[in-house]
Rosetta silent file (secondary structure, phi, psi, omega in degrees, C-alpha in Angstrom):
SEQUENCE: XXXXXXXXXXXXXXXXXXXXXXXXXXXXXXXXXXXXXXXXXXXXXXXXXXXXXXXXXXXXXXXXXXXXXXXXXXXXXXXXXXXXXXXXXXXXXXXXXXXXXXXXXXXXXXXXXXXXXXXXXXXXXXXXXXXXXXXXXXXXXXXXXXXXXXXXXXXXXXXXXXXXXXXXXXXXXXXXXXXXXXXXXXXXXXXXXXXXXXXXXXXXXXXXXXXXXXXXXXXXX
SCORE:     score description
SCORE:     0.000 S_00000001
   1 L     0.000  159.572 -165.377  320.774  102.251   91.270 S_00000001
   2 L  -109.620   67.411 -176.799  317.668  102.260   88.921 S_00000001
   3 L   -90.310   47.415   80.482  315.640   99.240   89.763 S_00000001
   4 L   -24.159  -39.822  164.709  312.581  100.457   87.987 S_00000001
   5 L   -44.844  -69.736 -154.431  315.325  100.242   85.274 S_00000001
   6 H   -83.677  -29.709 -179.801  316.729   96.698   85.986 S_00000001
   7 H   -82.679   -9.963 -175.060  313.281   95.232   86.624 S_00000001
   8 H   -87.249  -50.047  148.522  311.531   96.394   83.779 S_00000001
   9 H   -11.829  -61.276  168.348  315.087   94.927   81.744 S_00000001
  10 H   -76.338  -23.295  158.981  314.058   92.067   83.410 S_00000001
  11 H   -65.113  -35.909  139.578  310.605   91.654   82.339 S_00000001
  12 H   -60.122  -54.606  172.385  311.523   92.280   79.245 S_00000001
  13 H   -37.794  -63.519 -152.567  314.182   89.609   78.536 S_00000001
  14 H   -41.200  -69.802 -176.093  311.302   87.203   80.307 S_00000001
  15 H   -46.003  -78.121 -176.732  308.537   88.218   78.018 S_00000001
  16 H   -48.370  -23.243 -153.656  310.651   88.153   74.677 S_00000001
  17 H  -100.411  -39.232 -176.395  312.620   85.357   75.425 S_00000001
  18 H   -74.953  -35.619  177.803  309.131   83.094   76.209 S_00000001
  19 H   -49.909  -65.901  175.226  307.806   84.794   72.851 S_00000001
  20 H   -65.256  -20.233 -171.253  310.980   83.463   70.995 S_00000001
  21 H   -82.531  -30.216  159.734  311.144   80.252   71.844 S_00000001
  22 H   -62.476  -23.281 -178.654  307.991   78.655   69.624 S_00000001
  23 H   -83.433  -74.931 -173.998  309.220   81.017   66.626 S_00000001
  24 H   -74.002    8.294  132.772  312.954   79.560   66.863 S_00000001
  25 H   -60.561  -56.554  154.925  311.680   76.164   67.302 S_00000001
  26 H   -40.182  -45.229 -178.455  309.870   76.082   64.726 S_00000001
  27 L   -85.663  -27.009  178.759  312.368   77.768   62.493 S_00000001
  28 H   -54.500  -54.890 -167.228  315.532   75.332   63.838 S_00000001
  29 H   -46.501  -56.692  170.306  313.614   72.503   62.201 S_00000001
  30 H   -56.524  -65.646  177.517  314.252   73.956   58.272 S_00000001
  31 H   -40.623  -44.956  178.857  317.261   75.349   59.214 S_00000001
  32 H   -82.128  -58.495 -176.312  319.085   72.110   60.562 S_00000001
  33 H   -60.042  -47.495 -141.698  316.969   69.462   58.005 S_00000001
  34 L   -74.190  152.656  174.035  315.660   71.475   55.398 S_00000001
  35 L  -160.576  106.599 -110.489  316.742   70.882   52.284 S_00000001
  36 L  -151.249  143.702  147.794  315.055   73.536   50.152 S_00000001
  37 L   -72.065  -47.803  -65.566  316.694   76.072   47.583 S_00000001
  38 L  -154.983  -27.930 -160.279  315.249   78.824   49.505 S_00000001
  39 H   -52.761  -68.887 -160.392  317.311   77.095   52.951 S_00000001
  40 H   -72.018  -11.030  170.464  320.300   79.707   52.805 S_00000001
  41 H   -60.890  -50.528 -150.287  318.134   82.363   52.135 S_00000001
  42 H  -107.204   13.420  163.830  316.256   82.165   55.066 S_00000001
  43 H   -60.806  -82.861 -146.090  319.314   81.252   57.005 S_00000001
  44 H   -84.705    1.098  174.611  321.125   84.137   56.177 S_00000001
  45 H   -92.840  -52.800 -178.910  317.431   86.505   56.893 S_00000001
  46 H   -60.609  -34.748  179.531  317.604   84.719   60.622 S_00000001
  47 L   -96.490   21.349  176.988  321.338   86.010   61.396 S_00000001
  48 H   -86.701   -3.806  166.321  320.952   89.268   60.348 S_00000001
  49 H   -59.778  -27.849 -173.223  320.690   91.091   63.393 S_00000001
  50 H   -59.988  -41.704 -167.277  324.339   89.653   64.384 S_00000001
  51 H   -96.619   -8.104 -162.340  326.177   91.989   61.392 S_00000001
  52 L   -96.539  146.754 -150.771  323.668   94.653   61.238 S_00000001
  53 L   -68.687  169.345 -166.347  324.814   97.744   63.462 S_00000001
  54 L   -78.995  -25.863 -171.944  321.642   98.195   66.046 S_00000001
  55 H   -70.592  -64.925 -162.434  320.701  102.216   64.572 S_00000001
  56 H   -68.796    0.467 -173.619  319.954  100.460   61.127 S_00000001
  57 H   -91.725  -30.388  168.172  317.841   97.197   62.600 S_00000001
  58 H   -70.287  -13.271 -177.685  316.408   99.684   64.848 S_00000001
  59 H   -74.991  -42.622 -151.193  315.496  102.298   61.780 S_00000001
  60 H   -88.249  -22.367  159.689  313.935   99.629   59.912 S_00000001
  61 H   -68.406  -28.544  164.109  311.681   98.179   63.193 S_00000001
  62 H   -46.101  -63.085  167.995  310.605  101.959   63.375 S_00000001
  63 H   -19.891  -89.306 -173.259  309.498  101.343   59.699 S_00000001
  64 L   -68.389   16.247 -167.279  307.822   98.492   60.198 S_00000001
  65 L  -123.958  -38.404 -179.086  306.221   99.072   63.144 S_00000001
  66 L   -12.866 -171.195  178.737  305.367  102.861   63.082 S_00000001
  67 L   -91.367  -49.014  166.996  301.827  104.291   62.806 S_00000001
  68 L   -47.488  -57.247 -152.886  302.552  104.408   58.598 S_00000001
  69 L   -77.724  168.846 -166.540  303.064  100.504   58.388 S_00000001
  70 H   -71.479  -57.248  168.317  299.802   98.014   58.217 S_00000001
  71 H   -71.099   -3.077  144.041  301.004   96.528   61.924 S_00000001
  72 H   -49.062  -85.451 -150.243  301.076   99.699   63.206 S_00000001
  73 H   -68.298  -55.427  164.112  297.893  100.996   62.079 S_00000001
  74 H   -35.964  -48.081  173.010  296.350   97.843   63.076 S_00000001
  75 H   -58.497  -61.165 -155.599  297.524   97.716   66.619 S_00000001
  76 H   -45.669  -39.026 -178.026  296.413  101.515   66.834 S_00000001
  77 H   -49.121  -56.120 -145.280  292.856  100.264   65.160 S_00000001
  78 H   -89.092  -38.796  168.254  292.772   97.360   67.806 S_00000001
  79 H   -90.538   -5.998 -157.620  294.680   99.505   71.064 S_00000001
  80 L    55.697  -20.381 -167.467  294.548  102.913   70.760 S_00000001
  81 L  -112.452  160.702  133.895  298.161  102.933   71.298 S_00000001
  82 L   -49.606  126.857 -161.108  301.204  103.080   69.234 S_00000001
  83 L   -87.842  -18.956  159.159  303.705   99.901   69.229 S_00000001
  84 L   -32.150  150.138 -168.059  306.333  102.763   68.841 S_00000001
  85 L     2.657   63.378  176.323  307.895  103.834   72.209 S_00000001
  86 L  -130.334 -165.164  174.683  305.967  101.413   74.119 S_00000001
  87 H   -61.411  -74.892 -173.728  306.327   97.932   75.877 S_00000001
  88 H   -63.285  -21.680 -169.121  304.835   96.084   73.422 S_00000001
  89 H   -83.640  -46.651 -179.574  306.554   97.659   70.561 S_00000001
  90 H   -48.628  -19.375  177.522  310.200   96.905   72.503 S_00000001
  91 H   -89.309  -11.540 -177.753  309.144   93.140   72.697 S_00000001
  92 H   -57.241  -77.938  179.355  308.298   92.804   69.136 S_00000001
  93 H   -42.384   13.226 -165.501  312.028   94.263   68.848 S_00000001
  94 H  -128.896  -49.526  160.034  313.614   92.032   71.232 S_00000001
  95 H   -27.985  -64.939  165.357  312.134   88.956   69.312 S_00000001
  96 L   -71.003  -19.100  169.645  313.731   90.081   66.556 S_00000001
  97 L   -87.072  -22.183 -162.852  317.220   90.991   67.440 S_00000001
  98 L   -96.851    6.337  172.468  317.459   88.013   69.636 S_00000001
  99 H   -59.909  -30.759 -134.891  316.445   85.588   67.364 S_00000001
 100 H   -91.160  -29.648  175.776  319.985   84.755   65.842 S_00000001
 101 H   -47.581  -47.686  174.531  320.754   84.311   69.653 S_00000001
 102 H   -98.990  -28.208  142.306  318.686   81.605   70.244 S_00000001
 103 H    -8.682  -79.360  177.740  318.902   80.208   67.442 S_00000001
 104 H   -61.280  -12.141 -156.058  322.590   79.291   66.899 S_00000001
 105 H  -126.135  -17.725  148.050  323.275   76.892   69.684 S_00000001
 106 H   -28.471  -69.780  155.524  319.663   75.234   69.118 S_00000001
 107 H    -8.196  -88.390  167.779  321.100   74.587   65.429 S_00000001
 108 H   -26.030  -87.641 -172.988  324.250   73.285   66.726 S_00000001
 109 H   -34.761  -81.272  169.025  322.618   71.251   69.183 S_00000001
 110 H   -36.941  -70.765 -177.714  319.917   69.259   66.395 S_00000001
 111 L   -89.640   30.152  158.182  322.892   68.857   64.355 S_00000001
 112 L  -125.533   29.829  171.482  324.624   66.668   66.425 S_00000001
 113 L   -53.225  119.446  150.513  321.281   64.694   66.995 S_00000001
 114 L   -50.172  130.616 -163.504  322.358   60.978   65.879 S_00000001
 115 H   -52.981  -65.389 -155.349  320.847   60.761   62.219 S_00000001
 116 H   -67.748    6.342  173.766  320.165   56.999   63.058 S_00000001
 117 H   -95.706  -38.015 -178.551  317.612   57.807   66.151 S_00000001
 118 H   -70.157  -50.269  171.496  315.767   59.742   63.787 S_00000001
 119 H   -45.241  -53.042  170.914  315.716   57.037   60.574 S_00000001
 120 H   -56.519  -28.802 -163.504  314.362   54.894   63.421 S_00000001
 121 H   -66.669  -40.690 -153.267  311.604   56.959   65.172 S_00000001
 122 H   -79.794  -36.257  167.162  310.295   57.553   61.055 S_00000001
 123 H   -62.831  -25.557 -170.366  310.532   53.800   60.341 S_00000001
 124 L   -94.257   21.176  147.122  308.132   53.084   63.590 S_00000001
 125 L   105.853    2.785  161.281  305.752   55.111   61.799 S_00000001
 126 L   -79.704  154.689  169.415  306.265   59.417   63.156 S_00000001
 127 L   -78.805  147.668 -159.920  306.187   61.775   61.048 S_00000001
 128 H   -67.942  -41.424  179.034  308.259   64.358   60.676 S_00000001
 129 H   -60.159  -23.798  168.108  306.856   66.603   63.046 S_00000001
 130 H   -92.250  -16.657  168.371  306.875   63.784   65.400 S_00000001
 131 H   -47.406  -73.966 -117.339  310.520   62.500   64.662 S_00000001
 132 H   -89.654  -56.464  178.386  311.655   66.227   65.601 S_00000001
 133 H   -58.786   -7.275  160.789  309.239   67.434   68.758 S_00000001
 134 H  -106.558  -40.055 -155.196  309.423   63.957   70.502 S_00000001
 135 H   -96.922  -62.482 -150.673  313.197   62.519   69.509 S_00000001
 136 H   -60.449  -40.094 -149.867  315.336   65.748   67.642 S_00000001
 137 L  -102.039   -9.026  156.166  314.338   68.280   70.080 S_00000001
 138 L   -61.822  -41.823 -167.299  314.407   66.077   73.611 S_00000001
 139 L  -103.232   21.477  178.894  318.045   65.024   72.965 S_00000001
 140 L  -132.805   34.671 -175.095  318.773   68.702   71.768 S_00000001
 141 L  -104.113   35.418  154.661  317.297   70.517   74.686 S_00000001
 142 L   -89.913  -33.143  157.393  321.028   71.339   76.045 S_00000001
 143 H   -88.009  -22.903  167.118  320.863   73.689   73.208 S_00000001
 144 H   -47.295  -51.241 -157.867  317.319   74.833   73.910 S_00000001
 145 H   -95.304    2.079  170.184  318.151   75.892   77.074 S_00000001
 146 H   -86.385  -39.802  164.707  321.814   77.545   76.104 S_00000001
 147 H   -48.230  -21.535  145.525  319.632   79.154   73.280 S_00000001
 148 H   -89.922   -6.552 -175.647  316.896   80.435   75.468 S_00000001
 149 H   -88.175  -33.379 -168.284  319.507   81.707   78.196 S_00000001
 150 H   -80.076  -32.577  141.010  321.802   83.563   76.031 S_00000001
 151 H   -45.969  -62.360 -168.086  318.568   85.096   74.273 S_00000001
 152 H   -67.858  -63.143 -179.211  317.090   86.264   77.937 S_00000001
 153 H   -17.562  -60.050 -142.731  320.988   87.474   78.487 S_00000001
 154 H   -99.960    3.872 -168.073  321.608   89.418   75.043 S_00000001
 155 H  -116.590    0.256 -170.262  318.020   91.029   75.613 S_00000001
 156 H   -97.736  -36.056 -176.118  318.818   92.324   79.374 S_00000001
 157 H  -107.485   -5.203  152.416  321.773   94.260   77.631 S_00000001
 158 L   -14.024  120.732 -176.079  320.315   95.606   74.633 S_00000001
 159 L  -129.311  -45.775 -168.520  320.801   99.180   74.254 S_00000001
 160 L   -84.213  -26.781 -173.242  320.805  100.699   70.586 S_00000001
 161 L   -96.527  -15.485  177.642  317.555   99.023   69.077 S_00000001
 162 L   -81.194  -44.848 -142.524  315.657   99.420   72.563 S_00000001
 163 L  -104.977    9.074  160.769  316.792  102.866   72.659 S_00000001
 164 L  -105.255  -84.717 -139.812  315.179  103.920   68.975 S_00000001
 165 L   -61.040  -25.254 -174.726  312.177  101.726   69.095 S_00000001
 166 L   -96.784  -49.262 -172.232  311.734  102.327   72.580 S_00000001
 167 L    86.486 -167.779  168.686  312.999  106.005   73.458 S_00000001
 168 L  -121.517   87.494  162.619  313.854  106.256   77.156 S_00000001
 169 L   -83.346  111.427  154.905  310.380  106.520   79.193 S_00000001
 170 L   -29.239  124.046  145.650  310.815  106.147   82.942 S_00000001
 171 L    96.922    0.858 -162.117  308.949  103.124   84.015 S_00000001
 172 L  -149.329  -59.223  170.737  307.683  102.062   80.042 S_00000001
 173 L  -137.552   27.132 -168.152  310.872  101.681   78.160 S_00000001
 174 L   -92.500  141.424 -165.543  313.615  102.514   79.912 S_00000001
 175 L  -123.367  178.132 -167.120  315.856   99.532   80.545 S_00000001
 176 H   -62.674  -46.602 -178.094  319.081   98.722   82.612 S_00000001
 177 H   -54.098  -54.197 -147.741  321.375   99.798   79.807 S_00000001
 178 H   -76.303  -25.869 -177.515  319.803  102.824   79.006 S_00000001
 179 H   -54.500  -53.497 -152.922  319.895  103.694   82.699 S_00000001
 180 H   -85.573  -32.340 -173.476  323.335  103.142   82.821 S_00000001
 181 H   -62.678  -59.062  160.350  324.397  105.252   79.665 S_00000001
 182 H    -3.929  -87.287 -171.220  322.107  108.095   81.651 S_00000001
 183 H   -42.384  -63.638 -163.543  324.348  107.888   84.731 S_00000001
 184 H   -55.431  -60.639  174.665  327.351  108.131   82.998 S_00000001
 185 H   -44.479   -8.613 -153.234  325.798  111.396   80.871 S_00000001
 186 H  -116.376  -22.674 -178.565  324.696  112.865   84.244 S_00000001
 187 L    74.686   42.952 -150.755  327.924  112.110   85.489 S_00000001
 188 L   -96.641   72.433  169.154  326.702  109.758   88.324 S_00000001
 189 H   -66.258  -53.241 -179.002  329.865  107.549   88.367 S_00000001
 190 H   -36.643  -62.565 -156.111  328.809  105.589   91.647 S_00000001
 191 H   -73.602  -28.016  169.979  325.617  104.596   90.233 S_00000001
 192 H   -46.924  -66.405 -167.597  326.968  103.867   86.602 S_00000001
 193 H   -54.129  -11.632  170.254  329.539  101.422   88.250 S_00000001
 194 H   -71.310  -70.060 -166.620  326.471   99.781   90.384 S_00000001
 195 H   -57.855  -28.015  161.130  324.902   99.215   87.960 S_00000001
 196 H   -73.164  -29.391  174.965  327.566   98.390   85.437 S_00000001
 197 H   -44.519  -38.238  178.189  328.661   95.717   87.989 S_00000001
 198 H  -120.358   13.884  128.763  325.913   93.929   88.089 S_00000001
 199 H   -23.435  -66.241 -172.295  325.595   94.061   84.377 S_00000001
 200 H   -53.921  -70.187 -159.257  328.912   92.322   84.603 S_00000001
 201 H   -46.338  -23.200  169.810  327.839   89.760   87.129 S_00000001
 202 H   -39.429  -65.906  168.486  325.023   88.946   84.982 S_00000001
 203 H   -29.512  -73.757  171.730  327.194   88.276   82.056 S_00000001
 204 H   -49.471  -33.173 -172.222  329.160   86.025   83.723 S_00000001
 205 H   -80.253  -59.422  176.114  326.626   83.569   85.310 S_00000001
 206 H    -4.216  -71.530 -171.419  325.221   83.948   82.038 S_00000001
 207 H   -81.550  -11.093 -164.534  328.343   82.450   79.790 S_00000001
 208 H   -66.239  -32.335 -148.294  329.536   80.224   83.139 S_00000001
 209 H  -112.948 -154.612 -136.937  326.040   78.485   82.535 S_00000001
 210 H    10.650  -48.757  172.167  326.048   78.372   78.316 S_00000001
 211 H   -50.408  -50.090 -178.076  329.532   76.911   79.016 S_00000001
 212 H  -102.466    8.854  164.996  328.569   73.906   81.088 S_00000001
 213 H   -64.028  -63.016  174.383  325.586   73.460   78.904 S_00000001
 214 H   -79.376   -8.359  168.591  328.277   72.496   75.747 S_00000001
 215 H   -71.784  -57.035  179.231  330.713   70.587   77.587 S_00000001
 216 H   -56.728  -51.130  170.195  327.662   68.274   78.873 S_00000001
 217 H   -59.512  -39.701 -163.061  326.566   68.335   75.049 S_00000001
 218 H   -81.661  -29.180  176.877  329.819   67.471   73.794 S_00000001
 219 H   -48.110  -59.931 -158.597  330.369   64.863   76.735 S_00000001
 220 H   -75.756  -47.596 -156.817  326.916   63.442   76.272 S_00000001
 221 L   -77.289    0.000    0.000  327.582   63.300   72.301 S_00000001
């Protein structure tokens, strides 16, 4: 088994997944409340990683990340390096596919806040930012935390946009997946099946724990 693989997989998830969580906080608030023209627009910009196959979300993070685009050239200005087949370039990309991830049950969660806890906190004088970051997002942090777990999850099994943005570098961007497609090419069946196995096992604690997250929301609500 490739735990150079699985640990770097995990360091990634960590790192992207702490990265995402002030950007889809921040974005839940418009999304559940807002009431905007512009609201379905930017709806329907946050779930597009869910329909879009991974080679085009990964062509167009090549785009925008490359040595041609303005954050590109900048990092290189500011790094020396290229965010292209790097670290740093895969967590940018892991931010972004995994948004829709963390997202959705965050959503959910805020909009089955009771309306009337909020009309109160804003009559005793908060503000909207304080209505949502003391009352909305305290009684909705059963979806925070199925919304940052499913996020760390969906970013441990990433395969097609880590494996353009990233390439496969031993030790720099090679991840658990990519490991595992390897074995299978190499024709390593033992080590595929370790490795898909605890892939699997992942999975599972993964949705067993999302699972008793919304029953306890639905319970509580």
């Amino acid at each position: 088994m490739d735990w150079q693989a699985i640990i770097l997989s995990l360091r990634l998830a960590a790192c992207s997944s702490l990265l995402l969580a002030p950007v889809g906080i921040l974005l839940a608030w418009p999304l559940t409340f807002g009431r905007f023209k512009g609201r379905f627009l930017l709806e329907a910009v946050a779930s597009l990683p869910l329909v879009l196959p991974p080679t085009v979300l990964g062509f167009y993070l090549i785009v925008a990340l490359g040595p041609l685009s303005p954050v590109g050239r900048v990092w290189e200005a500011l790094t020396g390096t290229r965010l292209v087949f790097s670290f740093q370039g895969l967590l940018l990309a892991q931010v972004v596919t995994n948004l829709p991830f963390f997202l959705q049950p965050l959503v959910a969660s805020l909009g089955a806040v009771d309306r009337r806890l909020l009309e109160a906190a804003g009559t005793l004088g908060s503000g909207r930012p304080g209505v949502y970051f003391r009352v909305a997002l305290p009684l909705a942090w059963r979806g925070l935390a199925a919304g940052w777990i499913l996020a760390f999850a969906h970013a441990i099994g990433e395969f097609g946009v880590v494996l353009m943005v990233g390439g496969n570098l031993p030790g720099r961007t090679r991840t658990a997946s990519i490991a595992l497609f390897d074995q299978v090419q190499a024709f390593d069946l033992r080590g595929a099946n370790q490795t898909a196995l605890l892939l699997l096992g992942f999975a599972f604690a993964v949705l067993g724990c999302t699972a008793w997250l919304k029953a306890r929301d639905r319970a509580w609500s």
